[in-house]
N, C-alpha and C positions, 0 to 999 in steps of 0.2 A: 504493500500500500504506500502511496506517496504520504508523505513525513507534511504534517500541517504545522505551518509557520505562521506561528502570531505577530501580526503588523499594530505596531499602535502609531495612533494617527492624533491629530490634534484637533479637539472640536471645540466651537466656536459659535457659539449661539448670538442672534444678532442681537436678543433685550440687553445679553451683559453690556453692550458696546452702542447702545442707539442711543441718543440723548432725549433728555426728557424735554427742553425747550431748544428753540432752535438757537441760542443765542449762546447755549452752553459750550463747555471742551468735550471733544471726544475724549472717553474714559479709555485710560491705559493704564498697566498694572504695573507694576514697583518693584523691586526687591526691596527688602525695607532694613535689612541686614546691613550691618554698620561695616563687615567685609565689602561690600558692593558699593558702598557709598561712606566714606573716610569721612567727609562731613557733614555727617544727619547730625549731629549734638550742636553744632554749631547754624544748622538751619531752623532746627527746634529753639534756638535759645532765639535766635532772631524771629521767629513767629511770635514768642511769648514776651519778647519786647512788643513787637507791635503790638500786638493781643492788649498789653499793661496800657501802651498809650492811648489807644482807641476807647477802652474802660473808661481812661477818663477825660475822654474829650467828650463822652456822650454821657457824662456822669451829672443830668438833673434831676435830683431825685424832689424836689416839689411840684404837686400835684397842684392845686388849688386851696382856695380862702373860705372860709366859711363865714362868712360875716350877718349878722344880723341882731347881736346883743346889744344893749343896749351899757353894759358895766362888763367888767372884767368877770370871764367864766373861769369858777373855783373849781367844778368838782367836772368830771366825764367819766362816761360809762358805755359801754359796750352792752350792743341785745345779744341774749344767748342764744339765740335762736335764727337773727340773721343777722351775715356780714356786714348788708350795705347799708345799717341800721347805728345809730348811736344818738347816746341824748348828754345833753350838759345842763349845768347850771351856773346861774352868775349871781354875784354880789348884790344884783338891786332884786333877788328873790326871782327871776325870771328862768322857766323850764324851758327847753327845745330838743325835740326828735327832729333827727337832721338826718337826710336820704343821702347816703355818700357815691352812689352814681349820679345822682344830678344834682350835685354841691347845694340843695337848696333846704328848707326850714320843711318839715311835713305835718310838725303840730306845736304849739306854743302858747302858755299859759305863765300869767305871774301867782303862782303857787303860794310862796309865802312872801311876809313881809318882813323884809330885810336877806341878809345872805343866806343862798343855798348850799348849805355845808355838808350834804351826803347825798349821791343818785345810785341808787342800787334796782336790778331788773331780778324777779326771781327765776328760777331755772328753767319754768315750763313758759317762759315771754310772754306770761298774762298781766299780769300786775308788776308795776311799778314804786318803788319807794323812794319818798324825797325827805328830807328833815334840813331845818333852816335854825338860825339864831332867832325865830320867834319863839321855841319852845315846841315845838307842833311836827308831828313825824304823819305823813299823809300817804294813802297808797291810791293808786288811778288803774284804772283798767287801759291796758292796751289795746285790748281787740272792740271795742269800740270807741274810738277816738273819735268817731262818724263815721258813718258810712261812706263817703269823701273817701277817706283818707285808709280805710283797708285795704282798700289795692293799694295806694302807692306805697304803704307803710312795709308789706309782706314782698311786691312783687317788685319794688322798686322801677315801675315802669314809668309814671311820671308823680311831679312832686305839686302838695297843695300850697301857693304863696300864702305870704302872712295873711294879707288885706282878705282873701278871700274864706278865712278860719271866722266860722260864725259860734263856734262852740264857746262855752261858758263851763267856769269854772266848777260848779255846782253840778253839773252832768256831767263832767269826769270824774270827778272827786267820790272814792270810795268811801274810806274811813277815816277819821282825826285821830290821833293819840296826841295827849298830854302828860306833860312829866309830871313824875313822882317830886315828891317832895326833896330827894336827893338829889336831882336830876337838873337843880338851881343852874343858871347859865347859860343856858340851851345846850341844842344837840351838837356836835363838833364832828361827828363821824356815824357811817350807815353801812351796813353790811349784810345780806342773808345767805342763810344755811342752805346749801347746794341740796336739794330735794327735801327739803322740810318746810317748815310751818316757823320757824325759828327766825330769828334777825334780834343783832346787837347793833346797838349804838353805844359812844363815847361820849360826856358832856359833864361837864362841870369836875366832879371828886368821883365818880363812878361809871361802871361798865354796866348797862343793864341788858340782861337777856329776856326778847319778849316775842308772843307768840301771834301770829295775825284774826287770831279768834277772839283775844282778850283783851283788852281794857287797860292794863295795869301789868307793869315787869314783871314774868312769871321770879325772876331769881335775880340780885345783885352780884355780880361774880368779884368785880374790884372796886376796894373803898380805899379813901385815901391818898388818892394819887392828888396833884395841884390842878392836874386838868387832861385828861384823857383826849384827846383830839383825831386819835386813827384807830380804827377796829379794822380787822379784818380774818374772815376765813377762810382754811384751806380748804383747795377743791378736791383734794384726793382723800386725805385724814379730815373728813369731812365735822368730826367733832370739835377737833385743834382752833381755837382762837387766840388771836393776838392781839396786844393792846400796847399803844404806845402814850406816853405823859410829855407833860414838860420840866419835868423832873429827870430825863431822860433814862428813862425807865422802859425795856419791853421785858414784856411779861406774856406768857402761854396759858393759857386753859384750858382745860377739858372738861365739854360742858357737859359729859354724861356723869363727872362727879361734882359738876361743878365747884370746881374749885380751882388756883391756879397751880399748876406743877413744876412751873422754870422762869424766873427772872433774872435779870441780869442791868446790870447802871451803865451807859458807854461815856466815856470821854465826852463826847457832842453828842447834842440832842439830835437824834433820825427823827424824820417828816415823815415818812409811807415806809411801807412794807409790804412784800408782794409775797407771794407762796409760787412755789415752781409746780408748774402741775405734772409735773411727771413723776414725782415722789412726795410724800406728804413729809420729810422732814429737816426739808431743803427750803431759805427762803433768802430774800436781798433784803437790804435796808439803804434808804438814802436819806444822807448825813450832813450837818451844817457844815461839816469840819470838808467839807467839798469833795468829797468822796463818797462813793457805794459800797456795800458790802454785803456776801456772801456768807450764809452763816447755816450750820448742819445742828438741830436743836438736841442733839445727841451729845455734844459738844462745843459749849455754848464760853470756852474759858478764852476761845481766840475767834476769830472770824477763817472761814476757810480761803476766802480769797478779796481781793481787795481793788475797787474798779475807781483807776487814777489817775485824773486829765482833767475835770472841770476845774475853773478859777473862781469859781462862785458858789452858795451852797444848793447844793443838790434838793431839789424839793422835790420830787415823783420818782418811781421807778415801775417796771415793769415786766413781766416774762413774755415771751413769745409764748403762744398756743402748743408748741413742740420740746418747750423749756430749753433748745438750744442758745440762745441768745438774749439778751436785757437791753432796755432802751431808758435813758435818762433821761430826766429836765433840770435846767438849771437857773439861777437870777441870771448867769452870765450870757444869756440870751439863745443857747444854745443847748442840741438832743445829740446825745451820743449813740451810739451803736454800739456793745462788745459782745464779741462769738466766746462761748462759752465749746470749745471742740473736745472727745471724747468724753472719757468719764469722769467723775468727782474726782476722783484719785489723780489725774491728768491735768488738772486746773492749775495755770501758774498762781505763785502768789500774789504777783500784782499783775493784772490785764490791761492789756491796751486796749482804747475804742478801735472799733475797725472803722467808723466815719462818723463825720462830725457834720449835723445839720447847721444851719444858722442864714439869715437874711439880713437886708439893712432895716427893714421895716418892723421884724422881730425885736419885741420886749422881752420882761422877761416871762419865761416858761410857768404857768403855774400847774399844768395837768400833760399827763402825756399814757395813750395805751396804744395796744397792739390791735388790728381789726382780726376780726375769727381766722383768716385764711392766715398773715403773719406777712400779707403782702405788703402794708402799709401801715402806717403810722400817723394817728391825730395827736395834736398839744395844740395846749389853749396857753394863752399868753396874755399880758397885760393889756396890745393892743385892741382889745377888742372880739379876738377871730381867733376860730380855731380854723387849723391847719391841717393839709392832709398830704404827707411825705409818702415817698416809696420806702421799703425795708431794705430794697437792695439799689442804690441810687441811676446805675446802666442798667439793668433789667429792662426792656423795652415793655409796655403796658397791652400790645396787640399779641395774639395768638400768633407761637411761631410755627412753623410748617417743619416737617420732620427731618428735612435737611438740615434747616436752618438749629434744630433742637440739635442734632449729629455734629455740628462744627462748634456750638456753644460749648458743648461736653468737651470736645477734643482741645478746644481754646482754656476751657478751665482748667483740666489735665497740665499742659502745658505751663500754664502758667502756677500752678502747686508745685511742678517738681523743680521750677528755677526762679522759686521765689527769693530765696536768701541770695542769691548772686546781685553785687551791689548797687547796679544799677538798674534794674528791673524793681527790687526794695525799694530803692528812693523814690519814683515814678509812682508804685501801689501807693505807699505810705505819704506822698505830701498830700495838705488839704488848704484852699486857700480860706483865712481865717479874716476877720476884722480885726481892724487895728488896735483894738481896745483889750479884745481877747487876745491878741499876742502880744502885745504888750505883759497882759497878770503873767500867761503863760512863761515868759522870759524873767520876771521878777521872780514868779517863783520857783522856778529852777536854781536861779542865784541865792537863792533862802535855802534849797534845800541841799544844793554844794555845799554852803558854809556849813549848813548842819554836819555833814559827816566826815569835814574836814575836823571838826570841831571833838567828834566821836573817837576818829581815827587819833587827834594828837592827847585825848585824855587817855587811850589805850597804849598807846606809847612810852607816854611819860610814866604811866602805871608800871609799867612792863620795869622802866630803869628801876625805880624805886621798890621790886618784888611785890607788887601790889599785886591782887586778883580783879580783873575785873568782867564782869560777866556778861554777853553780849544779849543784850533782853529783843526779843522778835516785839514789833508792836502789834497789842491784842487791841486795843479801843476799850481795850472792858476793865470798867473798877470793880466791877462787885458782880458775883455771879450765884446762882444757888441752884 
């Protein structure tokens, strides 16, 4: 029998090789092996330059103004239920649900008289809770705002303006609470219990815990304090409460024993305190002393990480939806970014921001959160407006097409693995700053030189003289229990 020889042949299908628009290159294949091509490291480093500069030539990350208050808005809130949804309050008592696809007002009421110092939504987006410096803690129904306003509220398709809000206060308006006789002051802070009936406020020398069925604080959890001013609780350890004073005092409770189980005094009085939702025993605080901080309630004698760059003090913080990341406010007119990457264990001890918002027309910051999705970012400021920023500043806001999603990956790739080479560094890392904020920035660097020059020559001089001296890490914490 004749002997069969195998021929291999080379096939060639025309899809691998047609282009998809006529405008494109003919697709050809590579070796991609650094034998075949001596300079791939040196083409990839120059992709990922360019890659760095185009980042931020197209790096605007504000979106639009939300303007329509009539005083500076204090407090802001997120609906749990939709993204394009949030409401705020302001100083002259004045509520607003703002549709954040069509930057406009969807309903608006002047709630109480004088500032509104707590907006909380409960978990299931029906009811609303506001408390003001009148004494008076009030809850409004969401799902009918009017019938107007259901669609644009849920489906954000279009938005109702002010002038044409014919609703009255009294047909929103569910229930009043009035404080207990402890409760002197007014309310300073509002928060509810993730799938309960539950919600703490802060105000005056006390923390009261109260039910939306009753009348009157079911239980006093903290007495004593000069003035409780921030409650809040966690979403995961759904029991966990926390309370800040101006005694600078946080304090934890657990309201199924009611009682509290951890406090602790810091150096500087913290303004907010956020809970990470990805673990219940993880949370940030932001600090007068112009700094943020990271703190594990397990171990409460240091802070676990420490977030360092504002010139002003820190009044808000925030977690993304995914706990990867936190976002600040500050008086010095400006919101930080810092990535928070791998595990606890992984955290340096001091973070850098990874980007620094700010405008000319921006005051200072007084509220700042995350929208549901972790896309974007509101802060309310002294001018009047709140603001609505990207989370990631070049991020383009249209749908990208699969390609285009294929070379972003490849571009990001690229630019992780030759980030530390020094000039691609300098390019990611600069951010153009106003001149006021680089100005503190450069003063206090020169403040914090001398301080460890200062460290360094008393450890020295210790050293001739056989002295011990012990090199103490800074906790912020005096008093811990």
């Amino acid at each position: 029998m004749p002997k069969i020889v195998s021929v291999k042949t080379i096939s060639r299908t025309e899809e691998k090789f047609a282009r998809e628009r006529p405008g494109d290159l003919f697709k050809t294949h590579q070796i991609q092996t650094e034998e075949a091509h001596p300079h791939m490291r040196e083409r990839e480093w120059k992709k990922a330059l360019n890659a760095t500069k185009l980042e931020r030539m197209f790096a605007k990350p504000f979106v639009g103004a939300l303007s329509g208050h009539r005083d500076t808005p204090m407090v802001v809130a997120r609906h749990p239920k939709s993204i394009t949804t949030f409401m705020s309050g302001s100083a002259d008592g004045q509520v607003r649900i703002w549709n954040l696809t069509n930057k406009a007002t969807v309903w608006s009421e002047d709630c109480h008289v004088g500032m509104v110092t707590g907006i909380a939504a409960h978990s299931d987006g029906k009811i609303m809770l506001t408390c003001g410096k009148d004494s008076k803690i009030k809850s409004w129904d969401l799902t009918h705002v009017t019938s107007r306003h259901i669609k644009s509220f849920y489906s954000g398709l279009s938005a109702i303006h002010e002038e044409d809000d014919k609703s009255t206060i009294d047909h929103q308006c569910l229930q009043t609470w009035l404080p207990s006789d402890k409760d002197s002051g007014g309310f300073r802070s509002l928060d509810i219990q993730r799938g309960s009936q539950l919600f703490a406020t802060g105000g005056g020398e006390v923390v009261s815990l109260w039910d939306l069925d009753r009348a009157k604080p079911v239980y006093i959890l903290g007495k004593g304090g000069s003035s409780f001013h921030h409650v809040k609780f966690s979403q995961v350890e759904t029991n966990l409460l926390s309370s800040l004073d101006r005694d600078r005092k946080l304090v934890l409770y657990d309201v199924r024993q009611r009682t509290a189980i951890k406090q602790l005094v810091t150096t500087m009085s913290a303004n907010a305190l956020s809970w990470r939702p990805m673990d219940g025993h993880t949370f940030a605080t932001a600090s007068e002393d112009n700094n943020g901080y990271i703190w594990d309630m397990r171990l409460l004698s240091t802070f676990r990480a420490k977030l360092k760059g504002h010139v002003g003090a820190v009044v808000d913080i925030d977690w993304s939806p995914v706990g990867n990341e936190l976002v600040t406010a500050s008086f010095d007119t400006s919101l930080r970014l810092w990535p928070l990457e791998g595990s606890r264990d992984q955290w340096a001890y001091e973070i850098r921001a990874r980007d620094v918002y700010t405008a000319a027309r921006v005051q200072k910051v007084t509220q700042v959160k995350y929208t549901g999705d972790a896309q974007y970012v509101v802060a309310a400021s002294t001018d009047l407006n709140l603001r609505l920023w990207k989370s990631i500043a070049s991020k383009p806001m249209r749908i990208l097409s699969e390609r285009e999603e294929k070379a972003q990956k490849y571009t990001e790739s690229l630019k992780k693995r030759y980030e530390n080479t020094i000039q691609i560094n300098r390019i990611a890392r600069h951010r153009s700053l106003a001149s006021d904020i680089y100005k503190k920035m450069v003063k206090h660097k020169i403040i914090s030189t001398a301080g460890k020059k200062k460290q360094q020559r008393i450890e020295q001089n210790a050293k001739e003289f056989g002295k011990k001296v012990t090199k103490k890490r800074d906790t912020n914490v005096v008093f811990h229990h």
